[in-house]
C-alpha positions as CSV (number, residue, x, y, z in Angstrom):
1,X,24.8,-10.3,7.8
2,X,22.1,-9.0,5.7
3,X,20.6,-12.3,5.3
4,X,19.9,-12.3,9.0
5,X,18.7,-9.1,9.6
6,X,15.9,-10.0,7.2
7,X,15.4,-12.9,8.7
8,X,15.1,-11.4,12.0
9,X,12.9,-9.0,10.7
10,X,10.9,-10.9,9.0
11,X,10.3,-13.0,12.3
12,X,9.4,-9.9,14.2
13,X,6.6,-9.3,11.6
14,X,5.1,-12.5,11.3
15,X,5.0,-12.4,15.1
16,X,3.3,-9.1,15.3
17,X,1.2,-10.1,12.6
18,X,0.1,-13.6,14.0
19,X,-0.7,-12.3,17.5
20,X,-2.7,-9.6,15.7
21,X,-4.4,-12.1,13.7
22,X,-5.3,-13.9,16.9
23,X,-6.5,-11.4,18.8
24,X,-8.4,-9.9,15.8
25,X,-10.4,-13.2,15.8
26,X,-11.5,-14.0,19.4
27,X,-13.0,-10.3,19.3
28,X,-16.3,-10.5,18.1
29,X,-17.7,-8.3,16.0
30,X,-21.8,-6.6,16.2
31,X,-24.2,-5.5,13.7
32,X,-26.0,-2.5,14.0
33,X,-29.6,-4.2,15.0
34,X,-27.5,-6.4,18.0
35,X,-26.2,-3.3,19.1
36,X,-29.6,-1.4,19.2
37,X,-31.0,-4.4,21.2
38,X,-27.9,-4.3,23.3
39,X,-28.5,-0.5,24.1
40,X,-32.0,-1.1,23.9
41,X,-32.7,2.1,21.6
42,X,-34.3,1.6,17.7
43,X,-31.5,1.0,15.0
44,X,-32.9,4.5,13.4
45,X,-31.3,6.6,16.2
46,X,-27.9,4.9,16.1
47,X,-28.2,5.6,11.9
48,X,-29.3,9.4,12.7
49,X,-26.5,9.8,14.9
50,X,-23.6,8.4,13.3
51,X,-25.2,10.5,10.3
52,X,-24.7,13.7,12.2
53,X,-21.4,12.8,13.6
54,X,-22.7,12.5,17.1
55,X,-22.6,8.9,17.8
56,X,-19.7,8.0,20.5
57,X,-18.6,4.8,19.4
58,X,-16.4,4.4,16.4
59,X,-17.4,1.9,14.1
60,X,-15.9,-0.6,11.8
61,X,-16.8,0.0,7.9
62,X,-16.3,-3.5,6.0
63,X,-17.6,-2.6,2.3
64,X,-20.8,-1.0,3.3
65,X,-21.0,-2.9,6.5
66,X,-20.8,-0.7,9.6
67,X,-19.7,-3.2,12.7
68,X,-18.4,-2.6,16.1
69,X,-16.4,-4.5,18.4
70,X,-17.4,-6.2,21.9
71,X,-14.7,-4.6,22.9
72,X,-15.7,-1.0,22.3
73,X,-19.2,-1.7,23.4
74,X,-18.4,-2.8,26.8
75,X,-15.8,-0.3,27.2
76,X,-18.7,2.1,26.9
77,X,-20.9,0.4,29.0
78,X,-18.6,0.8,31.8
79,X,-19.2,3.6,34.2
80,X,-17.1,6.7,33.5
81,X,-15.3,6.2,36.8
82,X,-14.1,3.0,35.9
83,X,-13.2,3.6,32.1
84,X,-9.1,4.3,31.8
């Protein structure tokens, strides 16, 4: 019985894991000069303001990378009335 709850378990986890995985990589990830060109603002002020605390999209740190997902990027770029 024990065997197969740890089977089962383990199943459930490298499902979770996999479709994480998956969706992890079709997301694409943006450097802080794309995303000043995306914005169309200098790299500095998106530097000053995640400084200061101030900036409103949360970034990914990857060693002393600083990336941020499409995802959150064109969430923000929606108008407010259609963000949810």
């Amino acid at each position: 019985m024990l065997a197969m709850s740890l089977t089962v378990a383990t199943t459930r986890y490298t499902d979770a894991v996999l479709f994480w995985t998956e969706r992890q990589m079709e997301e694409r990830l943006i450097d802080i000069n794309d995303l000043a060109e995306i914005l169309k603002i200098p790299p500095k002020t998106i530097r000053n303001k995640l400084s200061n605390g101030t900036w409103p999209i949360d970034p990914l740190r990857i060693g002393k990378a600083v990336r941020w997902r499409s995802s959150d990027i064109e969430a923000f770029l929606q108008p407010a009335d259609d963000r949810q």
